[in-house]
C-alpha positions as CSV (number, residue, x, y, z in Angstrom):
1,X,-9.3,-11.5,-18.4
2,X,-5.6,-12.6,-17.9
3,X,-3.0,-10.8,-15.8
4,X,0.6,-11.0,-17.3
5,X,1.9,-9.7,-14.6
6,X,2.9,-11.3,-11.4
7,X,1.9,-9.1,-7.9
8,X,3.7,-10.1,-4.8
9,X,1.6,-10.7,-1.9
10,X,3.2,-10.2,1.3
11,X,1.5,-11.5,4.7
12,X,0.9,-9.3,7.8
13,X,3.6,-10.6,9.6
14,X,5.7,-10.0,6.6
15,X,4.7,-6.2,6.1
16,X,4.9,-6.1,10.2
17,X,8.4,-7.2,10.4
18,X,9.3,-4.3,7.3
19,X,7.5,-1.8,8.6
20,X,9.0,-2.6,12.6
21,X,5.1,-2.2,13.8
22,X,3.3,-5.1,15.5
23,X,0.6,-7.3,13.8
24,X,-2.0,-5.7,16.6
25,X,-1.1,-1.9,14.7
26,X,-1.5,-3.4,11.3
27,X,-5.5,-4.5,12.2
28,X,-6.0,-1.3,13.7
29,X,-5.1,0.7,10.6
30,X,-7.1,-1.2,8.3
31,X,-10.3,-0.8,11.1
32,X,-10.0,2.6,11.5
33,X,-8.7,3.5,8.3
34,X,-6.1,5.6,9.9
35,X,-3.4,4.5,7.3
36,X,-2.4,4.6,3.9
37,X,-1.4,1.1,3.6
38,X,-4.1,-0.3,1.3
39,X,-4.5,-4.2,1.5
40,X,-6.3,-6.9,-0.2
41,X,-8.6,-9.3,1.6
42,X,-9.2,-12.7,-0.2
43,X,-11.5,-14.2,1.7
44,X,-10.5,-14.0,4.9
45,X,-6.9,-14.0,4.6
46,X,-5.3,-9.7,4.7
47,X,-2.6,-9.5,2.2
48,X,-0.6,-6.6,0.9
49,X,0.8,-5.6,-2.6
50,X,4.9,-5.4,-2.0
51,X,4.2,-2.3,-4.2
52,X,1.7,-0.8,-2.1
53,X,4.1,-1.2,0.9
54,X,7.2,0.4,-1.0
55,X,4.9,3.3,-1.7
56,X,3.7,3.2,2.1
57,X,7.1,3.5,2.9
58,X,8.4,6.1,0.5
59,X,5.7,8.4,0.9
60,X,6.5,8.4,4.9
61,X,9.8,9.7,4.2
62,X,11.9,12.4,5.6
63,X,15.0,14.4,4.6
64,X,17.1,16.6,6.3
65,X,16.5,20.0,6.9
66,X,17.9,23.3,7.7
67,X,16.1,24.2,11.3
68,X,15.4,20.8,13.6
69,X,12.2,19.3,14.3
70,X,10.7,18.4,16.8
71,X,9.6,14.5,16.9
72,X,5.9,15.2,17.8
73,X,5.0,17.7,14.6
């Protein structure tokens, strides 16, 4: 089978530094499972799909809204 299509991989420290999150938080989400952040493991090396991290990110969005929140819900 042949990809055409090229996937960025992005390191931990890479998706770390986006995310502002240390590399420690990154290995506890993917032990626990705690995080939506789906990786790939080749071997032993943990690498993320750039598109999987936009998606991360976009889907832990918030707008503006009529009454405030509080920071904790």
């Amino acid at each position: 089978m042949k990809v055409t299509t090229q996937t960025k991989l992005l390191s931990p420290q890479e998706v770390a530094e986006q995310l502002g999150v240390t590399l420690n938080t990154l290995a506890v989400w993917r032990c626990h499972g705690s995080s939506s952040l789906s990786y790939v493991k080749i071997g032993r090396c943990v690498r993320y799909r750039a598109e999987d991290v936009e998606a991360f990110i976009n889907a832990h969005r918030f707008y503006h809204a009529d009454k405030p929140v509080s920071a904790c819900d």
